[in-house]
C-alpha positions as CSV (number, residue, x, y, z in Angstrom):
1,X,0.0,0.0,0.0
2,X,2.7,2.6,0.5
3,X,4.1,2.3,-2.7
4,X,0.8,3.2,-4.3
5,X,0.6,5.5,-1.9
6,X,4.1,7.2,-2.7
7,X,3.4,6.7,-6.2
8,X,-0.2,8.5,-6.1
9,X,1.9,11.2,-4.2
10,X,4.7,11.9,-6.6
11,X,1.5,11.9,-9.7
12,X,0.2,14.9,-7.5
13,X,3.4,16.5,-7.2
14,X,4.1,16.6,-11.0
15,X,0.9,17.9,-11.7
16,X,1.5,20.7,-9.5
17,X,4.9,22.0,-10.9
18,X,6.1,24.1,-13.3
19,X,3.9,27.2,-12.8
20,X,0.6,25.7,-13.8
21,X,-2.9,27.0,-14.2
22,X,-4.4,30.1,-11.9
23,X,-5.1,30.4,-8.1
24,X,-3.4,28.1,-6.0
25,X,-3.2,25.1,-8.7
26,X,0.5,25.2,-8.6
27,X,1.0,25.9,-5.0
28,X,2.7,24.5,-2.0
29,X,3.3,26.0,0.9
30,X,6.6,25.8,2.9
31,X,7.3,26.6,6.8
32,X,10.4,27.3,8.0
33,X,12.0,28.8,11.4
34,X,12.4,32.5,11.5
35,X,15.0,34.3,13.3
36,X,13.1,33.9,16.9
37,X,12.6,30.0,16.3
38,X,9.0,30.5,15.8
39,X,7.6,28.7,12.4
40,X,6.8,30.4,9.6
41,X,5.0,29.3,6.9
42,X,4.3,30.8,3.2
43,X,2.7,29.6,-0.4
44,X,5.0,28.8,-3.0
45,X,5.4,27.8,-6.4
46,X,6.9,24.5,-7.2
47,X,9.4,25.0,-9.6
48,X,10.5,21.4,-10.4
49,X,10.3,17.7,-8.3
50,X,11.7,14.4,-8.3
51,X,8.6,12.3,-6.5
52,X,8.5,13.1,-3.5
53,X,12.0,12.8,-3.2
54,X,13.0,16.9,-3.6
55,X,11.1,19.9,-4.8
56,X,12.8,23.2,-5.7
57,X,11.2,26.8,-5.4
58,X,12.4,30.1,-6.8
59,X,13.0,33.1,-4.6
60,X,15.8,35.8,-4.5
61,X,18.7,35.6,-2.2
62,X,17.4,38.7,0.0
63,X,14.6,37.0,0.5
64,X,13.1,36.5,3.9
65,X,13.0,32.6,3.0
66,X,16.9,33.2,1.8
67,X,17.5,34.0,5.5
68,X,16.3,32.0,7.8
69,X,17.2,29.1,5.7
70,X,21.0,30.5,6.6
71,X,19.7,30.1,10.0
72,X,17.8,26.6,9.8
73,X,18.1,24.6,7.0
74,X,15.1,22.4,8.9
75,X,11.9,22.8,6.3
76,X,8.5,21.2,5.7
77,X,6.4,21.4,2.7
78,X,2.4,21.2,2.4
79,X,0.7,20.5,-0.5
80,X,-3.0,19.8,-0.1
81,X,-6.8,20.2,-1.2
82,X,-10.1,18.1,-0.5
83,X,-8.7,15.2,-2.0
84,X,-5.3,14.8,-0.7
85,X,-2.8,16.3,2.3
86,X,1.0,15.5,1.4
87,X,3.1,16.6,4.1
88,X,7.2,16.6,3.3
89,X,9.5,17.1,6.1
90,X,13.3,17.4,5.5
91,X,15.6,20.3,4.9
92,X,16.3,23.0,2.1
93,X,19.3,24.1,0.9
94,X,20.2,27.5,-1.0
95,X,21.5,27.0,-4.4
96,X,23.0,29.7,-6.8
97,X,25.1,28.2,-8.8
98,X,24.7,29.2,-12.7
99,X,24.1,25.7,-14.0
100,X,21.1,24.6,-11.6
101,X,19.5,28.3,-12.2
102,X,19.2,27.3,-16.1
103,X,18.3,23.8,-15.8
104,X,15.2,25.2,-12.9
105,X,14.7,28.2,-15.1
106,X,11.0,28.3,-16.6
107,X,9.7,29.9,-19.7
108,X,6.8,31.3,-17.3
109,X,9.5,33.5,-15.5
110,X,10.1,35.3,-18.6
111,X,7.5,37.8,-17.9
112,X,10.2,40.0,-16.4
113,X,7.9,40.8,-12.6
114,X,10.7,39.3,-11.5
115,X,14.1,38.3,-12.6
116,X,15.7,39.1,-15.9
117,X,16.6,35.6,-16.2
118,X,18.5,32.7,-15.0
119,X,21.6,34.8,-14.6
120,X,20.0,37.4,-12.6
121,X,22.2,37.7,-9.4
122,X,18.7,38.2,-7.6
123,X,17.4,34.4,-8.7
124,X,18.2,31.4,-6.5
125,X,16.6,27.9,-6.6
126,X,15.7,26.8,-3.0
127,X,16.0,22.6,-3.3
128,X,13.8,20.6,-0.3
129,X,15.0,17.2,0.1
130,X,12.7,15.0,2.0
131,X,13.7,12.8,5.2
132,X,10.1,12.1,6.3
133,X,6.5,12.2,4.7
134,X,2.7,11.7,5.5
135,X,0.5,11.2,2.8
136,X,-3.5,10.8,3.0
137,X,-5.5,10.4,-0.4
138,X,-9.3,10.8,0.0
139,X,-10.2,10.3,-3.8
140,X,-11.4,7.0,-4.8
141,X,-9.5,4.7,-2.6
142,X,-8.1,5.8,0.6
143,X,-4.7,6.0,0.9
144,X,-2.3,6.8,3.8
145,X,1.6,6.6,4.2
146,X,3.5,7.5,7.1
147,X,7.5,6.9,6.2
148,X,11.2,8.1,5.7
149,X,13.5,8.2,2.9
């Protein structure tokens, strides 16, 4: 059952990357530790994913995210509606490096509200990489996962 599960999971995921459709269709939302150890959590666009093995997420290296990740690198992705709750725990990373900025770059990010482009000193893929999950899938079959990677 938890491979279907995982596999049912990762299906989600996909479908939700990439900048896709309006609203919250392509949404997750992340929670991190601010700079006072509280939690902190925000929506966020799913850039790319691997499963539910890592997820990355665009943002700027000034960003708010940016810095308490320098702080605590300890992260946990939500991504859920009425027919599903898929709840990631792990950590995230920072990375700037030139080559993962134009392999994560999108042609959505184009539209210049932004970032001029993958080179933009201002653009930075943030990369989540899953230790533990929870998984509960209401449609059709009921499906639940509780596990580590």
């Amino acid at each position: 059952m938890n491979e279907k599960t995982l596999e049912r999971a990762s299906e989600i995921i996909q479908r939700k990357t990439g900048y896709v459709g309006g609203g919250m269709e392509g949404y997750a939302v992340l929670s991190l530790i601010d700079e006072s150890g509280y939690p902190t959590s925000s929506t966020v666009t799913i850039v790319k994913a691997d499963g539910i093995n890592w997820l990355t997420f665009a943002t700027s290296p000034e960003s708010n995210k940016a810095k308490r990740i320098s702080k605590s690198n300890k992260a946990s992705v939500c991504i859920a509606s009425s027919e599903y709750n898929i709840t990631l725990v792990g950590t995230v990373e920072i990375v700037d490096d030139i080559e993962t900025k134009k392999e994560m770059w999108l042609e959505p990010m184009n539209d210049g509200s932004h970032w001029s482009g993958y080179d933009d000193p201002n653009f930075c893929i943030l990369r989540f990489n899953t230790e533990k999950y929870n998984i509960n899938i209401f449609a059709e079959d009921y499906l639940e996962a509780t596990g580590a990677l």
